[in-house]
PyMOL Python script that loads the backbone (N, CA, C, O; Angstrom):
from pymol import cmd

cmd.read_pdbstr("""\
ATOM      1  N   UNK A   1     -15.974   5.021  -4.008  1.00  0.00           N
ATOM      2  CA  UNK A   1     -16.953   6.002  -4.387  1.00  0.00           C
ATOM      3  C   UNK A   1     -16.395   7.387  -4.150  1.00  0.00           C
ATOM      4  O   UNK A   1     -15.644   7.623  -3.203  1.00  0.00           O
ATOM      5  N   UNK A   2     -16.809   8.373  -5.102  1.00  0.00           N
ATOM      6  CA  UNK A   2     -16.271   9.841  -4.283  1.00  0.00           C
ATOM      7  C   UNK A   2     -17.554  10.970  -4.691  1.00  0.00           C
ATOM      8  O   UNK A   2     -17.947  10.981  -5.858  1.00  0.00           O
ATOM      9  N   UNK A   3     -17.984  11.621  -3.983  1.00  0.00           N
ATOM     10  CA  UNK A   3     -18.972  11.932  -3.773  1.00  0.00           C
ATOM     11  C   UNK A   3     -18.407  13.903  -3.541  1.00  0.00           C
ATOM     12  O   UNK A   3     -17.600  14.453  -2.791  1.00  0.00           O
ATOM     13  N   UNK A   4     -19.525  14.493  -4.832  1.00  0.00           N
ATOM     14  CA  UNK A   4     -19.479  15.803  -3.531  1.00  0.00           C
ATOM     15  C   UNK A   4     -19.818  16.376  -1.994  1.00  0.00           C
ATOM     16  O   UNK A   4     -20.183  15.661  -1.061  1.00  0.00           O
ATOM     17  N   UNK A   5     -19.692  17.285  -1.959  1.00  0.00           N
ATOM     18  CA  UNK A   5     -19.729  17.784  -0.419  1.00  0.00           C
ATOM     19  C   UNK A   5     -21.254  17.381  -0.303  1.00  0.00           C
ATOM     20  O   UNK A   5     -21.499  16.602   0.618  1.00  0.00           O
ATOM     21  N   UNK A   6     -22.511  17.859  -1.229  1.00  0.00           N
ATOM     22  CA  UNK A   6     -23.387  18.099  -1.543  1.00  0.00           C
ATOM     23  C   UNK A   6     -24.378  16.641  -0.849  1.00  0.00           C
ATOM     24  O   UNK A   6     -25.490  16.664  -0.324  1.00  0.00           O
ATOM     25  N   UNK A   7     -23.383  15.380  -1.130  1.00  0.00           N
ATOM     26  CA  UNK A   7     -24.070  14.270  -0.623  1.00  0.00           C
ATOM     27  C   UNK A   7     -24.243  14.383   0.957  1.00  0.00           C
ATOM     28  O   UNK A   7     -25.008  13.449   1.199  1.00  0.00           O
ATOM     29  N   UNK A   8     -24.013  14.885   1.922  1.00  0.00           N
ATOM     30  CA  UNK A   8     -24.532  15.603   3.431  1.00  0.00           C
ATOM     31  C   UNK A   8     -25.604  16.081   3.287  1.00  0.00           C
ATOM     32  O   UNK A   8     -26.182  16.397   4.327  1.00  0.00           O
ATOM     33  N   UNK A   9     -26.291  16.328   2.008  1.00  0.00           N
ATOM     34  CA  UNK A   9     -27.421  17.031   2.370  1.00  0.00           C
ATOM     35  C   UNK A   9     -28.317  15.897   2.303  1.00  0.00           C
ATOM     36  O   UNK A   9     -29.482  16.202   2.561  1.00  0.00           O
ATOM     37  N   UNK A  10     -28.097  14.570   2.008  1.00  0.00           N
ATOM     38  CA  UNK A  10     -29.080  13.837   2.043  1.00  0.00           C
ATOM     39  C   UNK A  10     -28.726  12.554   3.243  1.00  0.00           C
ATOM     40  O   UNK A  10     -29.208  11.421   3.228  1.00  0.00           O
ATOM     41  N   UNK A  11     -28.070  12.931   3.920  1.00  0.00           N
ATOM     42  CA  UNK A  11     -28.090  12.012   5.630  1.00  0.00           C
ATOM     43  C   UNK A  11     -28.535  12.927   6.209  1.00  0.00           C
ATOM     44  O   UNK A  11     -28.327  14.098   5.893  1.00  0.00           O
ATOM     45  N   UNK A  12     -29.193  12.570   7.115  1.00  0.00           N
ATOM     46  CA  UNK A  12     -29.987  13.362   8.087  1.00  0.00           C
ATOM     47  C   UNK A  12     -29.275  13.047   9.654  1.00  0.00           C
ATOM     48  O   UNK A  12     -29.518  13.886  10.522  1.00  0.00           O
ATOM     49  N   UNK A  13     -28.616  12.145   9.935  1.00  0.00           N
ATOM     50  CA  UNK A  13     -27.458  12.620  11.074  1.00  0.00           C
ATOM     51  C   UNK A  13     -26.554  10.917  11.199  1.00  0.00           C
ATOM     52  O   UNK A  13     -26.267  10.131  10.296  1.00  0.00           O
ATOM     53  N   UNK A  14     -26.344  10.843  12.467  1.00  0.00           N
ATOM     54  CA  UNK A  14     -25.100  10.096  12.263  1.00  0.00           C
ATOM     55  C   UNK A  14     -25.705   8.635  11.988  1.00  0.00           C
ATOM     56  O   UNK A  14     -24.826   7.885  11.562  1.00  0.00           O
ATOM     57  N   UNK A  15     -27.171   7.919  12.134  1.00  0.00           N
ATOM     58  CA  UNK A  15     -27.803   6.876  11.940  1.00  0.00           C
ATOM     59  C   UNK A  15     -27.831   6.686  10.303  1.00  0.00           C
ATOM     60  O   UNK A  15     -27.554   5.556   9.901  1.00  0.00           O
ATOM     61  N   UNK A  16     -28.129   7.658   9.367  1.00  0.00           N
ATOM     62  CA  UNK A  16     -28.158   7.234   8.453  1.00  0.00           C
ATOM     63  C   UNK A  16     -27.685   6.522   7.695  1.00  0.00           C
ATOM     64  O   UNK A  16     -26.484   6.555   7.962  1.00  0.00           O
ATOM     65  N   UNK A  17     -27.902   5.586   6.538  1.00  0.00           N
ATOM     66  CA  UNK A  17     -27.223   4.635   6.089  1.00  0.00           C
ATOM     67  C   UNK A  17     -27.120   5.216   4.519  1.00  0.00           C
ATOM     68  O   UNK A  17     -28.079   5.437   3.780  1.00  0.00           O
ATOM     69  N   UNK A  18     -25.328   5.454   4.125  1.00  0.00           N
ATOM     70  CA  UNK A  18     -25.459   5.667   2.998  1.00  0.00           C
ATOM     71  C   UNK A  18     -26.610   5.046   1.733  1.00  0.00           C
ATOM     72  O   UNK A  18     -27.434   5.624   1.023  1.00  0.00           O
ATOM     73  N   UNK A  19     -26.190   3.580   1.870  1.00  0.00           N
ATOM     74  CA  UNK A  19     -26.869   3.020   0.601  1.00  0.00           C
ATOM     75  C   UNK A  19     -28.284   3.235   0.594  1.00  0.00           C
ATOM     76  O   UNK A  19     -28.663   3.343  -0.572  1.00  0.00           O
ATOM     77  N   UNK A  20     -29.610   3.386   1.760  1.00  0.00           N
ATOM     78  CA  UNK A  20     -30.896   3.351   1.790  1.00  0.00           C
ATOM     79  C   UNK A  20     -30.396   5.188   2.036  1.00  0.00           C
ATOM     80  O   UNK A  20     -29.614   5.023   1.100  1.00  0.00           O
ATOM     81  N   UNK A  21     -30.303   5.800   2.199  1.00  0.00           N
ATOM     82  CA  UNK A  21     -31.031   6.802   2.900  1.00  0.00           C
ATOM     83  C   UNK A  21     -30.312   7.876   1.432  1.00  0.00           C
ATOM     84  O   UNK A  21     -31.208   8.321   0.714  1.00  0.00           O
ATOM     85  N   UNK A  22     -29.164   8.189   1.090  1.00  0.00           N
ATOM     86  CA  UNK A  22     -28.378   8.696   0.577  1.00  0.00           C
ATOM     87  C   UNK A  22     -28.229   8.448  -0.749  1.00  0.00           C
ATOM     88  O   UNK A  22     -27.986   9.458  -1.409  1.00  0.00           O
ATOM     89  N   UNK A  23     -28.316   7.150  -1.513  1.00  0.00           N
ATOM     90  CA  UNK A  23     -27.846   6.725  -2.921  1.00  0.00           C
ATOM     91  C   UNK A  23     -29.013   6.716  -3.418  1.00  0.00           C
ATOM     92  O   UNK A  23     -29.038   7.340  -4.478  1.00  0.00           O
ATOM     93  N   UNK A  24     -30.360   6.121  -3.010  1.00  0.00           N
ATOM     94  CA  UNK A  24     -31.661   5.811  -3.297  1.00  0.00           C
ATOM     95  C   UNK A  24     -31.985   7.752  -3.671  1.00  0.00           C
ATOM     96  O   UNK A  24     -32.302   8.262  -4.746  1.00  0.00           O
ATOM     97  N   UNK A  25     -31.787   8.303  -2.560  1.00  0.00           N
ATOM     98  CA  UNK A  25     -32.690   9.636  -3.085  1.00  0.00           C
ATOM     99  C   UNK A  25     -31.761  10.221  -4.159  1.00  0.00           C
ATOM    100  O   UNK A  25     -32.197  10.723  -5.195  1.00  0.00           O
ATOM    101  N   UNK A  26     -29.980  10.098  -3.746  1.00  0.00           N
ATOM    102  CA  UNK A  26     -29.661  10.339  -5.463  1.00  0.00           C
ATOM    103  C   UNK A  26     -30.165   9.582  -6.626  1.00  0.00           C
ATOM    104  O   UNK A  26     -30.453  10.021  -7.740  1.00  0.00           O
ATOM    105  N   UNK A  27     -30.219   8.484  -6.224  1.00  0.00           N
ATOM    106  CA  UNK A  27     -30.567   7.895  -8.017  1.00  0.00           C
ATOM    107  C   UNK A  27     -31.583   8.866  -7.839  1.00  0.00           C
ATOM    108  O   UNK A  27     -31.004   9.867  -8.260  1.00  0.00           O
ATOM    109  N   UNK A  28     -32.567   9.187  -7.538  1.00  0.00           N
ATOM    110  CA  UNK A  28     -33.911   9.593  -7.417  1.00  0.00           C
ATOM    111  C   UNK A  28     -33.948  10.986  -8.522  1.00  0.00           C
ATOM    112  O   UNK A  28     -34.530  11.169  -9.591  1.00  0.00           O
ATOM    113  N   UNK A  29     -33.130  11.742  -7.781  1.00  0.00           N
ATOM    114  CA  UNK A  29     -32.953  12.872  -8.623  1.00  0.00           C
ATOM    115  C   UNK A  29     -31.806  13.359  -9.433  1.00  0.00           C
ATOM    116  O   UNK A  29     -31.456  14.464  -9.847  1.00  0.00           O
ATOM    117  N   UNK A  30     -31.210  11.790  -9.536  1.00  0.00           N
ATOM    118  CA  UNK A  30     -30.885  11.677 -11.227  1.00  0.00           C
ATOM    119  C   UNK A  30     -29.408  12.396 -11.051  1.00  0.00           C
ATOM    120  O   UNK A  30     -28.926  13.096 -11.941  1.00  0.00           O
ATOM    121  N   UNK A  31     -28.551  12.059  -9.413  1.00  0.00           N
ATOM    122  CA  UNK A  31     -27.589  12.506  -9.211  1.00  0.00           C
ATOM    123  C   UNK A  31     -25.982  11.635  -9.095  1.00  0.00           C
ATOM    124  O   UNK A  31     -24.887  12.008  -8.674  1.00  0.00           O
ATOM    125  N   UNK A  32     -26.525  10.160  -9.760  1.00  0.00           N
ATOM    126  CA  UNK A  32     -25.170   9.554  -9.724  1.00  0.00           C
ATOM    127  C   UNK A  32     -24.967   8.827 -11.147  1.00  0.00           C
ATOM    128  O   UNK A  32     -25.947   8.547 -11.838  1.00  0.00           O
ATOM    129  N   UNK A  33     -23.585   8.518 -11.575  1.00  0.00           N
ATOM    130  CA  UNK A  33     -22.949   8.830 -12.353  1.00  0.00           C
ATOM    131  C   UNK A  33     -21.769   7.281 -12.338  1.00  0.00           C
ATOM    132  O   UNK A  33     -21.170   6.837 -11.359  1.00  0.00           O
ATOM    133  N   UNK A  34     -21.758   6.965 -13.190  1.00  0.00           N
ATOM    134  CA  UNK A  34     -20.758   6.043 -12.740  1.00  0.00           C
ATOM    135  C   UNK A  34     -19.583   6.164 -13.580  1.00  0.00           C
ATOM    136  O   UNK A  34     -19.579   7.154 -14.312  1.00  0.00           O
ATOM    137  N   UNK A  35     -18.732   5.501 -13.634  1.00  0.00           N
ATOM    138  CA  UNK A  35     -17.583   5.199 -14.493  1.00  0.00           C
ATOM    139  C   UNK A  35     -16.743   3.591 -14.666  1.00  0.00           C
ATOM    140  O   UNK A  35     -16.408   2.873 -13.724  1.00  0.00           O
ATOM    141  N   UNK A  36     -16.544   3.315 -16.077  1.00  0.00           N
ATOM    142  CA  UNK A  36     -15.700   1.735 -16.429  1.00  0.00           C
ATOM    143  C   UNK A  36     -14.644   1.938 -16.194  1.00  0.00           C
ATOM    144  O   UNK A  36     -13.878   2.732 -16.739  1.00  0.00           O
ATOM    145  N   UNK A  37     -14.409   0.986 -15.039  1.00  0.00           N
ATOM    146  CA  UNK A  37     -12.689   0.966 -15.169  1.00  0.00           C
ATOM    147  C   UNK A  37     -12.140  -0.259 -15.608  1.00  0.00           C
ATOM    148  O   UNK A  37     -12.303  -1.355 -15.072  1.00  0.00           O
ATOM    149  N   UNK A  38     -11.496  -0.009 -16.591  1.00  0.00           N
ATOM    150  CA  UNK A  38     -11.139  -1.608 -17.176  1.00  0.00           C
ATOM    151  C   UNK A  38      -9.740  -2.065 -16.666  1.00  0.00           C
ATOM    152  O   UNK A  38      -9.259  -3.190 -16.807  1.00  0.00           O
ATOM    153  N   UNK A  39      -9.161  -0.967 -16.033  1.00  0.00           N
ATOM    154  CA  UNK A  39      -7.514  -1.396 -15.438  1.00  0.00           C
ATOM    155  C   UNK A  39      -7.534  -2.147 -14.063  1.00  0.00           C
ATOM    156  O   UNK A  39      -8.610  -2.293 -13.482  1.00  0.00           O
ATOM    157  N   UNK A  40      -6.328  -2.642 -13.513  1.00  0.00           N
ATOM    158  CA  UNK A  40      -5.807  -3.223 -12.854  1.00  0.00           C
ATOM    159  C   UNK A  40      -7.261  -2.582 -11.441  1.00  0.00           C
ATOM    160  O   UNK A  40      -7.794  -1.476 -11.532  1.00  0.00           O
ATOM    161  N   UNK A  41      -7.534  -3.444 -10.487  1.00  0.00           N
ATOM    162  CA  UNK A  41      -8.267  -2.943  -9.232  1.00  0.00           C
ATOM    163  C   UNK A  41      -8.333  -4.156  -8.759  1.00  0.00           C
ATOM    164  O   UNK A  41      -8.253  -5.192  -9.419  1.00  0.00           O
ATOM    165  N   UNK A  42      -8.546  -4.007  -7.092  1.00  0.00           N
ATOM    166  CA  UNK A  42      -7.670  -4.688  -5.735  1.00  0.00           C
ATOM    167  C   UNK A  42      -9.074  -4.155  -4.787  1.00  0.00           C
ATOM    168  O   UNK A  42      -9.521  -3.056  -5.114  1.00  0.00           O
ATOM    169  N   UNK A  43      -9.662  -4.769  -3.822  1.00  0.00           N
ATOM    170  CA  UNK A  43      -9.988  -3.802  -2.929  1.00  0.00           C
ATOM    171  C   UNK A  43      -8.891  -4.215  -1.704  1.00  0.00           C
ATOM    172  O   UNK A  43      -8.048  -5.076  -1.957  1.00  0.00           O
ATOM    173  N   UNK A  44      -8.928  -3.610  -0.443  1.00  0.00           N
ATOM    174  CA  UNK A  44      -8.039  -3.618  -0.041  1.00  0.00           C
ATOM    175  C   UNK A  44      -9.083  -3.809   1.667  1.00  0.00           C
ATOM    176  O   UNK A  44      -8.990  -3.018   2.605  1.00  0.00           O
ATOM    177  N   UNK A  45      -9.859  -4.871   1.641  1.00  0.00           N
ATOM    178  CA  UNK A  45     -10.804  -4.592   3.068  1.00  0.00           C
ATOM    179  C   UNK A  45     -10.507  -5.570   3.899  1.00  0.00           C
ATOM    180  O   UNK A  45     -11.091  -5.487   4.979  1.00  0.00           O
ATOM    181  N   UNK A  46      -9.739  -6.543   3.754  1.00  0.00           N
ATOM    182  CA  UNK A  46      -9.384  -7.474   5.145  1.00  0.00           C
ATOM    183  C   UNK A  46      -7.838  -7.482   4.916  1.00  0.00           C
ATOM    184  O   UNK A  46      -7.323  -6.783   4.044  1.00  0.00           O
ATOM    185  N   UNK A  47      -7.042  -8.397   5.829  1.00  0.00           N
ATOM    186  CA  UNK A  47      -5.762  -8.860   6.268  1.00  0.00           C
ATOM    187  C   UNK A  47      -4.884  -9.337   4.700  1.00  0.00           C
ATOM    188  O   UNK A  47      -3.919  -8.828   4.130  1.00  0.00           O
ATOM    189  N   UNK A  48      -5.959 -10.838   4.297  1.00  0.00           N
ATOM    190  CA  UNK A  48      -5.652 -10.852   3.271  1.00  0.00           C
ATOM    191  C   UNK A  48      -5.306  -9.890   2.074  1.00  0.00           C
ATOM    192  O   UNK A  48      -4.148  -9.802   1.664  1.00  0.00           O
ATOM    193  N   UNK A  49      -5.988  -9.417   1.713  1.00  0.00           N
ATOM    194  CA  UNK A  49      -6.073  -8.455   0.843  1.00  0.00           C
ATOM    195  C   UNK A  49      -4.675  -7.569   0.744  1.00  0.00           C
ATOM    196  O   UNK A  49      -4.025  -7.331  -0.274  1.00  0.00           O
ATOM    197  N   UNK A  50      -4.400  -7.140   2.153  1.00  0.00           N
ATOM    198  CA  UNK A  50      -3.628  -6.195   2.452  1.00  0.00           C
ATOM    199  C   UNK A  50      -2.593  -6.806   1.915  1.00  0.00           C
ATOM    200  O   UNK A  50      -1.924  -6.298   1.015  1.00  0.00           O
ATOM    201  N   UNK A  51      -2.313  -8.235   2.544  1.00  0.00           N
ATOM    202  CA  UNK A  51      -1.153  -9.004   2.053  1.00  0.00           C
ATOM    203  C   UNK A  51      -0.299  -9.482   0.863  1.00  0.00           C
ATOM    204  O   UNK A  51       0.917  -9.604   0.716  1.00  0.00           O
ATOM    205  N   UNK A  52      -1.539  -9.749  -0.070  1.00  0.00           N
ATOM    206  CA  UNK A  52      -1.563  -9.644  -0.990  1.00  0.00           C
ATOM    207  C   UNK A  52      -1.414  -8.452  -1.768  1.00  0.00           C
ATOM    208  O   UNK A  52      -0.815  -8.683  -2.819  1.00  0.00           O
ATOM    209  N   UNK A  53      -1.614  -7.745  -1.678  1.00  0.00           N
ATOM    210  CA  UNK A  53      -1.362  -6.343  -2.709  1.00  0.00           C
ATOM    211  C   UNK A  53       0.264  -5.862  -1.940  1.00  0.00           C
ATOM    212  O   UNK A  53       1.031  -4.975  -2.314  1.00  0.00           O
ATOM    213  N   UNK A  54       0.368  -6.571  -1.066  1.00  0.00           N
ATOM    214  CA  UNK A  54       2.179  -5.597  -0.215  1.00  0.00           C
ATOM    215  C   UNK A  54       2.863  -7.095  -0.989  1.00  0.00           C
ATOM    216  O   UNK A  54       4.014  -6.849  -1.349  1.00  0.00           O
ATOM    217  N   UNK A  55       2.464  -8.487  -1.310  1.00  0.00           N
ATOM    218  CA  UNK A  55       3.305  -9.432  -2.236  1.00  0.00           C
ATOM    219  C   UNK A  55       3.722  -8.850  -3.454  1.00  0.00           C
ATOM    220  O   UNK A  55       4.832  -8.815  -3.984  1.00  0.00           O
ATOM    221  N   UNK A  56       2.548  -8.371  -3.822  1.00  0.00           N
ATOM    222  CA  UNK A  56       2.654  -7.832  -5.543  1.00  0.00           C
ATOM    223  C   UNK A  56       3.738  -6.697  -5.579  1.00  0.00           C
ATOM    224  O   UNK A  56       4.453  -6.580  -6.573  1.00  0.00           O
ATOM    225  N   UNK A  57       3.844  -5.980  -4.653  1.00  0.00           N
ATOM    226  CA  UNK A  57       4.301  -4.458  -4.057  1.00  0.00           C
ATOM    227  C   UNK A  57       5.956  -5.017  -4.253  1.00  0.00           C
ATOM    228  O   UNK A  57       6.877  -4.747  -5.024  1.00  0.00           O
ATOM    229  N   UNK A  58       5.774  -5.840  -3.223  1.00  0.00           N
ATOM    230  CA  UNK A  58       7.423  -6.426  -3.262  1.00  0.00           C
ATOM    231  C   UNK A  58       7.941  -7.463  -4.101  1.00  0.00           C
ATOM    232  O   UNK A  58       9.031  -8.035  -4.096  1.00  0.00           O
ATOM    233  N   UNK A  59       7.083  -7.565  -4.710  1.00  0.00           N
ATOM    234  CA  UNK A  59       8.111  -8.481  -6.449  1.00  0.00           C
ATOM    235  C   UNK A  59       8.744  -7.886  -7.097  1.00  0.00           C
ATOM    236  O   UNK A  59       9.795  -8.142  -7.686  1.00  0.00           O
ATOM    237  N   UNK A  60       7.781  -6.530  -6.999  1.00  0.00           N
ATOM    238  CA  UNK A  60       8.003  -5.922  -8.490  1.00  0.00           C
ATOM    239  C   UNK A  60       6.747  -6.254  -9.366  1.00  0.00           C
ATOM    240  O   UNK A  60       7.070  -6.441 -10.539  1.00  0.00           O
ATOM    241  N   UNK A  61       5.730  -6.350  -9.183  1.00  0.00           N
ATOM    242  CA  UNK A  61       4.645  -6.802  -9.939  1.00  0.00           C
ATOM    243  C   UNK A  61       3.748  -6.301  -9.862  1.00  0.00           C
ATOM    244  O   UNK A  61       2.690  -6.686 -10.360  1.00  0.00           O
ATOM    245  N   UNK A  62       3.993  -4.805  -8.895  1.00  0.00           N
ATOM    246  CA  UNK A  62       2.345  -4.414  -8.977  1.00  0.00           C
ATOM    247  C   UNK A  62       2.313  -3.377 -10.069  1.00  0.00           C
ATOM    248  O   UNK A  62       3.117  -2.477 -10.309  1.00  0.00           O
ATOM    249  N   UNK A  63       0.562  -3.907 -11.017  1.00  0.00           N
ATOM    250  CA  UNK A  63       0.465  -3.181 -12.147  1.00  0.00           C
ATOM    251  C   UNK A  63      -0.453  -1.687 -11.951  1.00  0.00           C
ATOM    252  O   UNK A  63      -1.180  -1.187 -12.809  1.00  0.00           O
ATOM    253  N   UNK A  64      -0.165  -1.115 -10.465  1.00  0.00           N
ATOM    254  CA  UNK A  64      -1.116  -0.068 -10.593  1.00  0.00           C
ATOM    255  C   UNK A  64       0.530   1.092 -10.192  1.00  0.00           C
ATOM    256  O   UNK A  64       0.389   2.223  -9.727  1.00  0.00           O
ATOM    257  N   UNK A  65       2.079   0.419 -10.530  1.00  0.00           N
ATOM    258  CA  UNK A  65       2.865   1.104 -10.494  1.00  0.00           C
ATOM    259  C   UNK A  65       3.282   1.472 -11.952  1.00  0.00           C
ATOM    260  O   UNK A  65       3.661   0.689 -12.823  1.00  0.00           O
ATOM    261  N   UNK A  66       3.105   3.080 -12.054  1.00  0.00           N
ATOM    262  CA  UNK A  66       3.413   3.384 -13.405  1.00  0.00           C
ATOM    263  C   UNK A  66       4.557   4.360 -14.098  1.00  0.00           C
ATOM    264  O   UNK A  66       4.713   4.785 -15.243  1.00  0.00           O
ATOM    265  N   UNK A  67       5.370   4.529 -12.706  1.00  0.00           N
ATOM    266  CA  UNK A  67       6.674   5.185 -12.722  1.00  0.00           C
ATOM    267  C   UNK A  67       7.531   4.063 -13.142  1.00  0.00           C
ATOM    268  O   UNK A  67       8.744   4.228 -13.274  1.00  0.00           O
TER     269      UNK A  67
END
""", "prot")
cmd.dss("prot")
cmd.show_as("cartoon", "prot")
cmd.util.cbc("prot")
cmd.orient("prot")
């Protein structure tokens, strides 16, 4: 996700929870936006993951290299 600065104005301190407190009052006032990405995407949130995308890295196979 990438967000302007602007999204701070809708947490109210360090408890808040993006998705209920923050995304809800943007949809609300009609402040998010999305985008299709139809290319190559990985998330990268556990061990596995990591591992996997540093396999691809070191074949020679990863398709998010475009040099």
């Amino acid at each position: 996700m990438v967000f302007e600065p602007g999204v701070f104005n809708y947490l109210k301190d360090d408890r808040s929870i993006l998705e209920t407190d923050a995304l809800e009052c943007l949809a609300k006032d009609r402040q998010l936006a999305a985008y299709r990405h139809d290319k190559f995407w990985q998330c990268m949130d556990t061990l596995r993951d990591k591992r996997q995308l540093e396999q691809l890295w070191q074949s020679g196979k990863s398709p998010w290299k475009v040099w």
